[in-house]
N, C-alpha and C positions, 0 to 999 in steps of 0.2 A: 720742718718745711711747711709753709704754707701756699696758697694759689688765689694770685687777683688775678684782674682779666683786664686790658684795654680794649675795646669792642668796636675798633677801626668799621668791622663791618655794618657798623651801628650808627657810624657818626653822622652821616646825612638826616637819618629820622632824628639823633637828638639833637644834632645842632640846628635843625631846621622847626622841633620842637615839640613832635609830631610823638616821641616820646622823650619825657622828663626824666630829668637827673634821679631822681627818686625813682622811678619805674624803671631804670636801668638795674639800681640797684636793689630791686624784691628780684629781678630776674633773675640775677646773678646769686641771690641768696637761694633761690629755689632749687635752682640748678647744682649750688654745691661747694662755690666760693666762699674764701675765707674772709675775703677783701673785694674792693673796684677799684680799677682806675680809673683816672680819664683823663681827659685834656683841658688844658686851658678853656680851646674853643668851647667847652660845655659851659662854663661861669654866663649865665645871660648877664648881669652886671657885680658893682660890688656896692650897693647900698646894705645896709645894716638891716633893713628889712627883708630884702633876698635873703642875703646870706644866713639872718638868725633863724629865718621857716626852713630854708636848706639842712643845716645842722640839728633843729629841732625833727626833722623829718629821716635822715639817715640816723639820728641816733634811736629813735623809734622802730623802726625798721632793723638796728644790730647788724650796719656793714659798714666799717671804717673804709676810708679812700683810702688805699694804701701808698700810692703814686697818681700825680699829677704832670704832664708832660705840657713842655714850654721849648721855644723855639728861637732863643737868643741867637742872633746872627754876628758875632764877633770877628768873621772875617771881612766886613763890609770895608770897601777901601772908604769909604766914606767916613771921614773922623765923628763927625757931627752924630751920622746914624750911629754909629759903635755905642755912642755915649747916651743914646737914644734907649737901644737894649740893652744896655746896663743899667739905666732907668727901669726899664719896663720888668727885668727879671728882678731888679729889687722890690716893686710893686706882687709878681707872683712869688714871692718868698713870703711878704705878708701876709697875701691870700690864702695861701700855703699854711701859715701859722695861725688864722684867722679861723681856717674851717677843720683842724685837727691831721692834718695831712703830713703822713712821716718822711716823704718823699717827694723832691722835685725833679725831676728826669730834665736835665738841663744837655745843652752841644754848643759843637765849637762855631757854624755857623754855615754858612753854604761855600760852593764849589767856584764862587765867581770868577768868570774867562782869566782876568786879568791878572788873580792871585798872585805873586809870588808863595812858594811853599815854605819859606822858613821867615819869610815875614807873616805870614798865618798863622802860623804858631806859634810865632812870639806874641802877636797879638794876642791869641786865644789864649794862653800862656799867663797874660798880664792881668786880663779881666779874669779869668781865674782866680787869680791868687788876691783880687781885689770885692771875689764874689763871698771865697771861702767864709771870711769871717762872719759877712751877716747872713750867712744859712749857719751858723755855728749860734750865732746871738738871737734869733728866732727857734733854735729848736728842730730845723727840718735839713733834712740829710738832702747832699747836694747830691746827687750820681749822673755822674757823665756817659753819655751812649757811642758807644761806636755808631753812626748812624748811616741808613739810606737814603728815602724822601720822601720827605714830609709833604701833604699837599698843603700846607700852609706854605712852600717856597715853591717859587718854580723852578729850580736847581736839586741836584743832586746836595749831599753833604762835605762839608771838606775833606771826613772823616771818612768815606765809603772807602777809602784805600786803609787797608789797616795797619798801613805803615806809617801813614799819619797820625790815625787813633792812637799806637803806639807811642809813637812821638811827643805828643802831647803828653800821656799821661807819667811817661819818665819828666818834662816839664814840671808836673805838679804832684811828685811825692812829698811834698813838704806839707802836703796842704789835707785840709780836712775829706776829700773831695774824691768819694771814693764810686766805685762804678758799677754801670748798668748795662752788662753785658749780651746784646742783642745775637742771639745764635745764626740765623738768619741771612741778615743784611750781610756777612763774611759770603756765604755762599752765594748769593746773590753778585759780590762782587766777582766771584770764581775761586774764592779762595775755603779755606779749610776752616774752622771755626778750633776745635781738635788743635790747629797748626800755631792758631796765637793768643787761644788761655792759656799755655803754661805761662807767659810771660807776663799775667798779672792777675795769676788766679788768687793771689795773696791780699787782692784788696776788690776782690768780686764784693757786692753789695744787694745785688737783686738782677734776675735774670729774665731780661727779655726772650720772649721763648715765641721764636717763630719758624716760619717753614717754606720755602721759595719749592718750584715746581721743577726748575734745572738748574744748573750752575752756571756763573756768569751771566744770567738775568734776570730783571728785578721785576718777579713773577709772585706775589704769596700766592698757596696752597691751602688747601686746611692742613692744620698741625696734625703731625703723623703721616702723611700722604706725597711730601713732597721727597726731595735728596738733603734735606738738612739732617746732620748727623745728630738727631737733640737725644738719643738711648746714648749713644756711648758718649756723648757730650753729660750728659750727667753723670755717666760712671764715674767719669773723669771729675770732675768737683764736688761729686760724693767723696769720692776715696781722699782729694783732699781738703774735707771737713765744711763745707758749703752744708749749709741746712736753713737757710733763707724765704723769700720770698722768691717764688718762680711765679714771674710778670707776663701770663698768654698774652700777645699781642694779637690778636686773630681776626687776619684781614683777608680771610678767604673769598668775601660776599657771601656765606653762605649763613647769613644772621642767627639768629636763636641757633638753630641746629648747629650751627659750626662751632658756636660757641659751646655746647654742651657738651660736642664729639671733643671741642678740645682739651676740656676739664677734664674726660674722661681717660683721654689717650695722655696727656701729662700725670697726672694722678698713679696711673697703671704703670707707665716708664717709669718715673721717679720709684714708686716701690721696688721695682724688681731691678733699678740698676745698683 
């Protein structure tokens, strides 16, 4: 088992610039991580001259990205836009493949008023099974999130019901397209997280590991502190055979520190479950 961190608590200083991609990642080495992650929104562009001081600078430094999160919206009633994001995550697949990144943290799309529900997931279904291959042909493993909400959309996720998440991913057993199981955003919805691993703990991939403050609303906590079950949620994909990357997502607000209490408190759980 290894431990990167997405450091949501972070994202206004780095995407604002205030601290650099490189200074995320000495922080994250000091503190204890194996890995970083991050988002899209951290890339400031994609010329060859960014990107080559970006890479020359993390591999100096010894913290591989381990996961990069992207924000495909495939339920867009809009045909035009669908085909738009399927552009755009075939561009962060490149990127993905461009800066040595094992992982793209990819969703089904937002919650739109309008949806039909089993027209969403045919859609999200089809771009799917049209994305697999070139995350297969570049090298970078695709994982699907059950998701909450991103502040990159202003909706909820299609997925926040985890009977859709489920849904979908019976949709796409055929495919490379395996997942990134957020502990979390279940409990947040009011649901049990415990309640709907067993029905795809066979193709968990990397685990977002976060922590809501009650059930039924979409509150994060510092990890350890809140109602998310993440001790006996690891018993449970310990016992069956998970030894992976555990993905802190840690969006407490409570920056550096929360980040380091999370290392801590995951590190100490995962041992002793």
């Amino acid at each position: 088992m290894k431990i990167s961190c997405l450091p949501v608590s972070l994202f206004d200083e780095i995407c604002s610039g205030r601290m650099s991609l490189p200074q995320w990642a000495r922080k994250a080495k000091e503190i204890g991580y194996d890995g970083i992650d991050i988002s899209i929104m951290f890339i400031k562009n994609r010329t060859p001259t960014y990107l080559n001081a970006l890479k020359q600078e993390l591999q100096e430094i010894g913290m591989p990205i381990v996961m990069m999160t992207t924000y495909p919206d495939f339920t867009n009633p809009n045909p035009v836009q669908r085909e738009r994001e399927f552009l755009y995550l075939q561009a962060d697949i490149a990127l993905a493949s461009e800066l040595h990144i094992r992982y793209l943290r990819i969703l089904a799309g937002q919650a739109h008023p309008e949806l039909d529900r089993a027209q969403g997931i045919a859609w999200v279904s089809d771009y799917f099974h049209r994305i697999a291959p070139i995350g297969k042909e570049y090298g970078v493993g695709l994982v699907f999130e059950n998701h909450g909400k991103p502040g990159a959309w202003p909706r909820v996720d299609f997925t926040y019901d985890p009977a859709v998440f489920l849904d979908i991913c019976r949709q796409i057993e055929d495919t490379d397209i395996r997942l990134n199981f957020d502990t979390g955003n279940i409990t947040a919805f009011g649901g049990d997280p415990l309640e709907v691993v067993p029905s795809v703990v066979n193709r968990l991939e990397t685990i977002h590991v976060t922590d809501m403050e009650q059930r039924g609303r979409f509150c994060p906590a510092a990890i350890g502190t809140g109602v998310t079950p993440n001790r006996p949620f690891f018993e449970y994909i310990k016992r069956h055979g998970f030894d992976n990357w555990l993905c802190i997502e840690e969006a407490s607000g409570c920056g550096l520190a929360g980040i380091r209490d999370a290392y801590h408190f995951v590190k100490q759980a995962w041992d002793e479950a």
